[in-house]
N, C-alpha and C positions, 0 to 999 in steps of 0.2 A: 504493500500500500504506500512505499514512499513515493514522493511527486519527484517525475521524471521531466523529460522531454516536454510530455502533451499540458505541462502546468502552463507554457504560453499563451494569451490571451488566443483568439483566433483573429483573423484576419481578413479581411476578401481573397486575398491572395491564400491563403491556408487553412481555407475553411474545410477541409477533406472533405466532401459534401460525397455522401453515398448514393450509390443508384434506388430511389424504390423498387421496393417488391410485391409482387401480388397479396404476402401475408400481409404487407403495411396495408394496402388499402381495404385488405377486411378489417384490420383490426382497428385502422383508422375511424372508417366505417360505424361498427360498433360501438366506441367510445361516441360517436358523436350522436346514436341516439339514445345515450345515455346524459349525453353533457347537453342537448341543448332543454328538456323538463326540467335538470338541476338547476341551472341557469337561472334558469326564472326564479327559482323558490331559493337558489343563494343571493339572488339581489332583493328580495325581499327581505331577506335578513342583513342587509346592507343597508336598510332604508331605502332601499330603492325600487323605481316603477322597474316591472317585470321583465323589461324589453332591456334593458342597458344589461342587463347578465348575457343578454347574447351580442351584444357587442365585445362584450370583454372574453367574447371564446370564441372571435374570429382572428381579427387579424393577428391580437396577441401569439395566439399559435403557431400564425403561421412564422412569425419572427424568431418564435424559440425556438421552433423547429432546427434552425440554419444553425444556431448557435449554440445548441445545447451539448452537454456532454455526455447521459445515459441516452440509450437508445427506447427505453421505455416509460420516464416520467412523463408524464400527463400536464401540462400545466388549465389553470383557467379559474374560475370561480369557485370558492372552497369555504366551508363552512367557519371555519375559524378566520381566516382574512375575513370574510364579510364580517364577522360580528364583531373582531376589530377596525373593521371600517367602520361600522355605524359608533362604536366606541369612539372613535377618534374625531369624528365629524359632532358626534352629542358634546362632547367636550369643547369642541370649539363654537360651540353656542350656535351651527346648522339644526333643522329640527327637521327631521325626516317626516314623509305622510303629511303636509303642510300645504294643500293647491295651491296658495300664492310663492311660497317659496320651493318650490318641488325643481326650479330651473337652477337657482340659487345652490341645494344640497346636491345637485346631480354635478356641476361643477365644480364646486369643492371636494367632491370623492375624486373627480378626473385630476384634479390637483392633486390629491396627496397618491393616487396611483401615478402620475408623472415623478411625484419625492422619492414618493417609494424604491422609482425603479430606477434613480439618482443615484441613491444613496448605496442602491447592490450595485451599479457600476461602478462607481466609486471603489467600491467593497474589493469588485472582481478584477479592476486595472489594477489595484496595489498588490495584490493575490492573498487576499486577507481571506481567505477561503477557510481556514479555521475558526473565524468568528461563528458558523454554524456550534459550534461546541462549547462556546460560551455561557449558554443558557444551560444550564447541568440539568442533567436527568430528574432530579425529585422533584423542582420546579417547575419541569415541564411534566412532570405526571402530575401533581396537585391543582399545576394551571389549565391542563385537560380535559382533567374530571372536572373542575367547576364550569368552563368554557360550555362542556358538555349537556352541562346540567342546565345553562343560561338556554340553549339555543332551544333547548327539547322545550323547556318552560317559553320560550318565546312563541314557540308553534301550535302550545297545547290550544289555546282558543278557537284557531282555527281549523285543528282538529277534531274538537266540537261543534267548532262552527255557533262560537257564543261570544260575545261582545262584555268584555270588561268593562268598568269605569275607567272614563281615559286618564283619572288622576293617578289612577294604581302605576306600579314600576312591574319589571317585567316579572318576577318572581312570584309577586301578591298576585300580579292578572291571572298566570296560570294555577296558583291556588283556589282562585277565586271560580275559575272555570271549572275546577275539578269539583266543588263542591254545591255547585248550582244546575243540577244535569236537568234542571226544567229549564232551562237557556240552552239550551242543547239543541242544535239542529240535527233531525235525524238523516235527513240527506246529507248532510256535510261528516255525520259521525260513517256513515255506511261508506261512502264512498273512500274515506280515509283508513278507514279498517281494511278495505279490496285495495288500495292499495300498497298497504306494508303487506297484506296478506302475496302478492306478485314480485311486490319486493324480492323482502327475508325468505317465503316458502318457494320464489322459483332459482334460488340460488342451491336449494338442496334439490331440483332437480335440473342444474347445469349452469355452470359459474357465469355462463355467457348467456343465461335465458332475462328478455327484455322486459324484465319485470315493469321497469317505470315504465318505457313505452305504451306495454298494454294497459298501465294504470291510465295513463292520458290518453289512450283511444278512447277507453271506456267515459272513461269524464266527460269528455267534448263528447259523445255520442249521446250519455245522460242528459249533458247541461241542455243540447238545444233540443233534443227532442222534449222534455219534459219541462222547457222554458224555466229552468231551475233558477230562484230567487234568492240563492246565497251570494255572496262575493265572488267575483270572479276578477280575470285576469285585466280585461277589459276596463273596471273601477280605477285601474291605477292611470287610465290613458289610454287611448290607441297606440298601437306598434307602427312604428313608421315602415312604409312598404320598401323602402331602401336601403341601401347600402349607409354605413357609419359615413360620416365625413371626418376627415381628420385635418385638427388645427390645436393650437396651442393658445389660443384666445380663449385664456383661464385667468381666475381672480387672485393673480399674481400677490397683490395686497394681503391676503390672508396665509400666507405664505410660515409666517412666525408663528399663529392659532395651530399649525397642522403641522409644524414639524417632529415635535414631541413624538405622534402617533405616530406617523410617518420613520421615525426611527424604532420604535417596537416592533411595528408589522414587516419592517425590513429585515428586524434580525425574528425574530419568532416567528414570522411568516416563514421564513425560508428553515427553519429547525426540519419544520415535517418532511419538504420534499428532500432535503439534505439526505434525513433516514429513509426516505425510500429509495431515493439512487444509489446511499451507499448500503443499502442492503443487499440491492439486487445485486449490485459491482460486485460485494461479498460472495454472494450463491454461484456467480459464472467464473469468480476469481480473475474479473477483471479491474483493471483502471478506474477509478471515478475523479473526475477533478472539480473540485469544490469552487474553486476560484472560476472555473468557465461557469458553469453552472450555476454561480453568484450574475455573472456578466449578461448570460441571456436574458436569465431572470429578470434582470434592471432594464435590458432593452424589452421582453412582451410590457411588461408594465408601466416603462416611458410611452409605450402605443397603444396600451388601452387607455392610460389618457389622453392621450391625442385625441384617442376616437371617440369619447366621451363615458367610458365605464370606470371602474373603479378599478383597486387592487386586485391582484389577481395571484395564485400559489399553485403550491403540487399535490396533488390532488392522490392517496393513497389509490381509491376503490376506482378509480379511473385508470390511473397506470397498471394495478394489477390486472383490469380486463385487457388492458394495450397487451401488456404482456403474455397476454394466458391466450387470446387470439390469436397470437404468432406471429408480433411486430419483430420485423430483424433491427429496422434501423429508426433514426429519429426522427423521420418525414412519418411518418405514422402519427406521430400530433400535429404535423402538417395538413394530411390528409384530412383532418378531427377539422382542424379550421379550415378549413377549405370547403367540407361538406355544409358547417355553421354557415360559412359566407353567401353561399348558396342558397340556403333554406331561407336566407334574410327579407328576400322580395316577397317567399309566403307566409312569412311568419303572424298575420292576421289570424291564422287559421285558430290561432290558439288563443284569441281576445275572450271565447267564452268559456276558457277554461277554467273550474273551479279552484280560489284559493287551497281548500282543504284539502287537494292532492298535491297542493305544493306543501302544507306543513306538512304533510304526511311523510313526502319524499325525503322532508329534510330530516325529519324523526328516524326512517326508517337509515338513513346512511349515517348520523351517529351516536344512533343506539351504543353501538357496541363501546364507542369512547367513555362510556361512564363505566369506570372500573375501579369499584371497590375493596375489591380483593387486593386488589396491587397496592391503595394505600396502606391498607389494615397490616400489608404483609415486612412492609418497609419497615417498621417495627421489628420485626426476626431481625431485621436486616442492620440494621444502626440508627437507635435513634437520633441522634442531628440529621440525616438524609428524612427519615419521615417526619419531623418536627417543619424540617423546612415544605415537605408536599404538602402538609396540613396548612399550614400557616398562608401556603401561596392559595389551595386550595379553598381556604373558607376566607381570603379577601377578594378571590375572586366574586364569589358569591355576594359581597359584602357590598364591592366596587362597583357591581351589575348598574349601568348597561358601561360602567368606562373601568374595564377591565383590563386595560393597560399598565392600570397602575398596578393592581395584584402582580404582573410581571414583575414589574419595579420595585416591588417590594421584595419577591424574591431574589432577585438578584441583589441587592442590598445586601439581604442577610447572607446570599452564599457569599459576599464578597468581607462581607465580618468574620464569617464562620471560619473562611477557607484561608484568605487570602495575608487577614492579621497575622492565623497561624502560622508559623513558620512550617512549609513540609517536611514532613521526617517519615522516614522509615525502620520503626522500631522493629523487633525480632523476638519471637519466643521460640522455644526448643520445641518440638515434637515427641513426649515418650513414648510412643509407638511407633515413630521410625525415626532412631537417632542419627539417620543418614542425610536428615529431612530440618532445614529450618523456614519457619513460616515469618515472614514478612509482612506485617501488613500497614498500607501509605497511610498517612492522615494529613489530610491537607487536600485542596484541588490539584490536578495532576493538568496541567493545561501549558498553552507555548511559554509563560510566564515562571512556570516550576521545570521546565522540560531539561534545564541543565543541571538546578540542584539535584533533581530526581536520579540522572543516569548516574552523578556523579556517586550518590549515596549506594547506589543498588551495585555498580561497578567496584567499592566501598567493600561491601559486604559481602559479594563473592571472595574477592580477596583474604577476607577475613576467617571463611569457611570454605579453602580451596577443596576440602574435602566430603563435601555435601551439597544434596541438589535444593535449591531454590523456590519456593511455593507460594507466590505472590496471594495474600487473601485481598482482594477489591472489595470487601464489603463498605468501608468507608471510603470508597473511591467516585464521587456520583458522575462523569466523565470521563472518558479516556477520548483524546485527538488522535490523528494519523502518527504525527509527530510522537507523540510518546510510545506508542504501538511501534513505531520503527525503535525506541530505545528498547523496549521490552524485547523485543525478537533479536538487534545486536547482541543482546546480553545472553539469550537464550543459545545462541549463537557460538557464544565463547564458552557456555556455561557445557554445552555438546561436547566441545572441542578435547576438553578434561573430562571427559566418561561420566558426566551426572546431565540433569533436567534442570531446566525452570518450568512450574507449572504457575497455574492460578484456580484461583475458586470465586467464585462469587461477585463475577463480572457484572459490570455496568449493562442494563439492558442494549443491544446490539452489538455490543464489544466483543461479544463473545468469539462469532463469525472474522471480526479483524484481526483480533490476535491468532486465530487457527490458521484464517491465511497467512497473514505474517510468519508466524513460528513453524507453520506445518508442524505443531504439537497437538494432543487434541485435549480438552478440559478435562480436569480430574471431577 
């Protein structure tokens, strides 16, 4: 996993652009009628009309396409950027769902998707590509689950299909909707139930079966034949019949309201698709470079604000169909935007389409992100790691709807916890294999610690030439490429003298980096 040759930026000149294949355009294909119903129900959770999420999953695509560096992430509208956009945009005093100002907040999301995508260039010309590893693991598992909990509660009403009090915040609305089920529409509850039921149940029978698809036949097919009286898509606006137009004639002046966010969603936006390229890069044991990957990222995003949508990210449940369809190369999210660009001129089709298959859609894709067990468990695991998930996780909650800060808060504390500390790597003996000493780091392990660490652990071979090595990560929330190359040199030398270095108790995904690295395999 060390950065070689391919860590240079790209270039027009050296952009190695591959041939498409016929797998790309199925698989391209497929992703896209999956991304253009999501679309709509992520920019609602953006505050925004239904229509700007398919802006921001054309052209965007097609730009990262060129630029990217996994052959299967997915970029485009994502659950967690949207609700960091409308986070970011509430904070600067924007107020989403407002007809006189609905012009107003749609511009200022294209502004801070323009910052955004500033800011990872920026990011990716310096090759700051390790900033993805910044934000430590239990902060992003506490900021997950609450993020999780925010979006599901945002949606519940119109899963119901029942109208809050507009003074409630989003937490109280969706309690409020749970416990008034005579506000309950029942066409809006049926039809939202059919479609998590297409969802979640047609994934157990075929990872690639179009569950939302057939959820939004059926709606559009309900709404007009049955002249259905619920909210629809329609409410927010008409879909304009054309094509985006792209300009830069944005409310430059608001510029300082929106940076703040605008640096969260740059580095926390890009955490998730970070771990899904370098998972997959993991599983094929190939390359991932984080630095290109920062740089596309900042150009789709400088271009869906051009074209007037918001932020835009890597999308897990999209890149895993690109991938599981039989995408070879990165024109495959090309093809995803290309099909979006296309469908632009018809996309009226969908003005009568029921709100409550868009909460639904959004419920059913992240369900699975509320995970309890993983906090509860963080506890086995080191209390300061789950002190800090809890901590991030119930400000998020707390912070609802400007959950940025809950970020910022944990990062704070990993930066008290970790960073005051000085790293060390203490050692205790093994009495069950006195051939065996256990290591275990205290401290963040990041490019900042990456030469006390080799020096200490280089340190303590020395000191035990005659024993293998057994790194315990349980207080490690973190591991970068950079320290994963120190681990596997040491592993390295540690071979060379007839013993191991192993580990235990890996940072979630690490695991897969250090096996590639080391070619050891976990104890």
């Amino acid at each position: 996993m060390a950065p070689g040759p391919a860590t240079r930026l790209p270039s027009t000149a050296a952009l190695d652009l591959p041939r498409p294949t016929a797998s790309d355009v199925v698989a391209g294909v497929s992703v896209a009628l999956v991304l253009i119903p999501q679309s709509l129900a992520y920019a609602g959770l953006a505050g925004m009309p239904a229509y700007v999420g398919l802006f921001a999953s054309a052209l965007p695509l097609l730009i990262f396409a060129v630029f990217a560096s996994s052959p299967y992430l997915q970029t485009g509208p994502v659950a967690l950027t949207s609700l960091l956009t409308f986070g970011a945009l509430e904070s600067a005093g924007f107020i989403a769902n407002s007809e006189p100002d609905a012009a107003t907040y749609i511009a200022a999301g294209a502004l801070l998707a323009v910052l955004v995508g500033a800011l990872r260039l920026a990011l990716g010309i310096l090759r700051l590509g390790n900033v993805a590893y910044l934000i430590c693991e239990p902060v992003m598992i506490g900021f997950m689950s609450g993020a999780a909990i925010v979006i599901l509660s945002s949606q519940l009403p119109k899963v119901f299909g029942a109208t809050p009090p507009d003074s409630y915040g989003t937490l109280r609305a969706a309690a409020w909707a749970v416990v008034h089920p005579g506000q309950w529409e029942v066409a809006a509850l049926v039809l939202s139930v059919i479609t998590m039921a297409f969802m979640l149940g047609g994934r157990k029978i075929h990872r690639l079966f179009p569950g939302v698809l057939i959820a939004v036949m059926v709606g559009l097919v309900y709404s007009l034949a049955t002249d259905y009286g619920g909210p629809v898509v329609l409410d927010d606006g008409e879909i304009p019949s054309g094509l985006p137009s792209v300009s830069f004639d944005l409310p430059w002046s608001d510029v300082g309201s929106l940076l703040i966010g605008a640096i969260v969603i740059a580095l926390v936006g890009f955490a998730e698709p970070a771990s899904i390229a370098r998972t997959f890069a993991n599983q094929e044991r190939s390359h991932w470079n984080a630095s290109r990957e920062l740089f596309s990222s900042g150009l789709a995003n400088v271009v869906s604000g051009a074209s007037g949508a918001f932020p835009v990210g890597g999308s897990f449940s999209r890149s895993s169909v690109n991938k599981f369809a039989g995408a070879q190369t990165r024109w495959s999210g090309g093809i995803t935007g290309a099909v979006v660009l296309a469908f632009l001129p018809f996309a009226r089709v969908l003005e009568e389409l029921p709100k409550a298959i868009l909460g639904a859609i959004v419920v059913g894709a992240v369900l699975g992100l509320v995970r309890p067990i993983r906090l509860v468990k963080l506890w086995q695991r080191s209390w300061s790691q789950a002190a800090l998930a809890w901590v991030t996780f119930l400000a998020t909650l707390i912070s609802t709807p400007r959950v940025e800060w809950a970020i910022a808060l944990g990062v704070v504390l990993t930066v008290v916890h970790h960073f005051v500390l000085t790293l060390r790597v203490p050692t205790q003996p093994d009495p069950d294999r006195p051939d065996v000493t256990t290591a275990r780091p205290e401290g963040l392990l990041w490019i900042g610690s990456q030469g006390r660490f080799e020096r200490q652990l280089g340190q303590l071979i020395d000191d035990h030439p005659d024993r293998s090595i057994q790194l315990d990560l349980g207080d490690t929330p973190a591991l970068d490429a950079a320290t994963v190359d120190v681990i596997a040199g040491q592993a390295a030398r540690l071979r060379q003298a007839g013993h191991e270095l192993t580990w235990i108790n890996p940072p979630e995904g690490a695991d897969a980096m250090l096996r590639t690295a080391t070619d050891l395999p976990r104890q």
